[in-house]
matplotlib code that plots the C-alpha trace (Angstrom):
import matplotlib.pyplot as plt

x = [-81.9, -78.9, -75.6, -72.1, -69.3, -65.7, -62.3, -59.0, -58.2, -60.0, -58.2, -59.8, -61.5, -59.1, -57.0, -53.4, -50.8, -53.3, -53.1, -55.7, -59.4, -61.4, -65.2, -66.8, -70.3, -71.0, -68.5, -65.6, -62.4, -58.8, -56.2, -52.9, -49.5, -48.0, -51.9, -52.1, -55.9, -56.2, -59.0, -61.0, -60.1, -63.9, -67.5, -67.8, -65.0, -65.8, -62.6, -58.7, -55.4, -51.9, -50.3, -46.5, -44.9, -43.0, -39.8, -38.9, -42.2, -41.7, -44.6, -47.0, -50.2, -53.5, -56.8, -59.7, -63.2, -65.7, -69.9, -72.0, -75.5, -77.6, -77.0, -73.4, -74.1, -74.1, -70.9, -69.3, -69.6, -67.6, -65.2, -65.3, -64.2, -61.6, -60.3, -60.3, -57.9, -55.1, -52.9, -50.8, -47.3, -44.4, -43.9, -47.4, -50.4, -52.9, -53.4, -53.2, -56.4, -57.6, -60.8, -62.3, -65.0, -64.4, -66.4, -66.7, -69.2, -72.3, -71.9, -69.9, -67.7, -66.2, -62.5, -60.4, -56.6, -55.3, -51.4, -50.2, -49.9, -52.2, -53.7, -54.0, -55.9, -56.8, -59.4, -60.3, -64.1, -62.3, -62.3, -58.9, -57.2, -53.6, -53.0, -49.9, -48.6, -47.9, -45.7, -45.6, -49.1, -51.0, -54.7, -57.1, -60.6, -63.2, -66.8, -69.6, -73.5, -75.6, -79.2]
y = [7.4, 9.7, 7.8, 8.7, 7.8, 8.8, 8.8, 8.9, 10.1, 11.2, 9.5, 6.5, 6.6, 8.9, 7.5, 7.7, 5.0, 1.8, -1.2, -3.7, -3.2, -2.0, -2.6, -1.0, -0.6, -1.0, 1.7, 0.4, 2.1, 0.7, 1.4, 3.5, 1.1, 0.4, 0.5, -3.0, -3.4, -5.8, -7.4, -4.6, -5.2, -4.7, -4.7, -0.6, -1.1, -1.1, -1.2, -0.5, -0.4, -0.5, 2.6, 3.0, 5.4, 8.4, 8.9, 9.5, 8.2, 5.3, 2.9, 2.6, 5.1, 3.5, 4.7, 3.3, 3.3, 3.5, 3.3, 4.5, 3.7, 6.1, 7.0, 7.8, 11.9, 14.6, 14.9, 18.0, 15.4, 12.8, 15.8, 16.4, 12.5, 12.9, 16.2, 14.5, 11.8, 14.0, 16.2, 19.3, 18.2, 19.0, 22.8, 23.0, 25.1, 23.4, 20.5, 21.6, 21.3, 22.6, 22.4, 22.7, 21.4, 19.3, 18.2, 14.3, 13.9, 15.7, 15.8, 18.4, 16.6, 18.2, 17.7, 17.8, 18.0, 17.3, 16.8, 16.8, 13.4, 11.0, 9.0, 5.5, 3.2, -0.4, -1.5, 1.8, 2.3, 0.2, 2.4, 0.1, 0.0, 1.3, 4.6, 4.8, 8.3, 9.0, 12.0, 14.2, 12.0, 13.4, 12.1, 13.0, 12.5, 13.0, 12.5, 12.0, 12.2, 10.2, 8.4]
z = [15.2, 15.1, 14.7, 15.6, 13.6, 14.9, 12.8, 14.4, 11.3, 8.0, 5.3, 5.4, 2.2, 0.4, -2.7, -2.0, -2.4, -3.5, -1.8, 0.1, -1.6, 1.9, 3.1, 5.7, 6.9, 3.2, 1.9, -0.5, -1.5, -1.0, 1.9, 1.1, 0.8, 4.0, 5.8, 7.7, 8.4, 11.9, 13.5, 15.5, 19.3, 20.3, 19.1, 19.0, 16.3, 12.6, 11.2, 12.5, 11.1, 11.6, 10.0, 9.9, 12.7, 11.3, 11.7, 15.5, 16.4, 19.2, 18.0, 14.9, 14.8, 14.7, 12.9, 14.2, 13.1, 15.8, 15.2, 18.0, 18.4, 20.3, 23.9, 23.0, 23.4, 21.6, 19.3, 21.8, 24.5, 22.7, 21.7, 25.7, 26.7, 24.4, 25.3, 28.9, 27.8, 27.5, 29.8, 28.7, 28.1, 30.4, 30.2, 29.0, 30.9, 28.5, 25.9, 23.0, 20.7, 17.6, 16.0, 12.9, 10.6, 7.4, 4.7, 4.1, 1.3, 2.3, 5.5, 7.6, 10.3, 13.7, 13.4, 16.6, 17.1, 19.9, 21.4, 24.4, 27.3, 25.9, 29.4, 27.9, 29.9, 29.3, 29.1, 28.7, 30.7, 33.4, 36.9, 38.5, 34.9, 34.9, 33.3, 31.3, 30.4, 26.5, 26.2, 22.5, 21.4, 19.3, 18.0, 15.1, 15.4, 13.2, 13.9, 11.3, 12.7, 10.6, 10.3]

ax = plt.figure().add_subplot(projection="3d")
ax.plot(x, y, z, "-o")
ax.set_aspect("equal")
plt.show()
């Protein structure tokens, strides 16, 4: 069965800065300084971390590690749901998106940028839950297909 593994950001098993010694879904390495792993908020969460906001940013960033079992779709519809989370931002025809493709070990990952008015919405497959507009967002997401 095809598995879908989805980074809000790649880094997650780069060396940089050591800190924390990490584990997950059997893979070890160790969180850059100033990472703050927290409990994941959900079952379809492997892993998720605090990471400190950049200067101007208003709140911390998050990377979150997600597994999906099958019946999730195809990795360009997950790329879609995302894309479909945003709005352009003010003065903007369009979100703004890049994609790519990276490598991450052997296996080559879609890699989507995307900025514009994040749509966050809690809980977040909720049809009444409040949508609260994020202006200047911007998310990473990488997603890794697996067996």
């Amino acid at each position: 069965m095809k598995c879908l593994s989805a980074l809000v950001a790649s880094a997650v098993f780069a060396v940089a800065a050591l800190a924390a010694d990490v584990e997950i879904a059997g893979m070890k390495s160790k969180a850059p300084d100033g990472w703050k792993e927290e409990p994941p908020a959900n079952e379809m969460r492997l892993a998720q971390f605090k990471l400190p906001k950049a200067d101007g940013d208003p709140e911390d960033a998050q990377l979150i590690i997600y597994k999906f079992a099958g019946g999730s779709g195809t990795a360009e519809q997950n790329l879609q749901r995302q894309r479909a989370k945003f709005k352009p931002a003010e003065g903007k025809d369009k979100v703004e998106e890049k994609l790519d493709k990276i490598k991450v070990g052997t296996i080559e990952a879609p890699y989507q940028d995307l900025t514009g008015t994040f749509l966050s919405k809690f809980p977040p497959n909720a049809p009444t839950a409040k949508v609260t507009e994020k202006s200047n967002y911007r998310q990473l997401y990488v997603i890794l297909v697996t067996d």
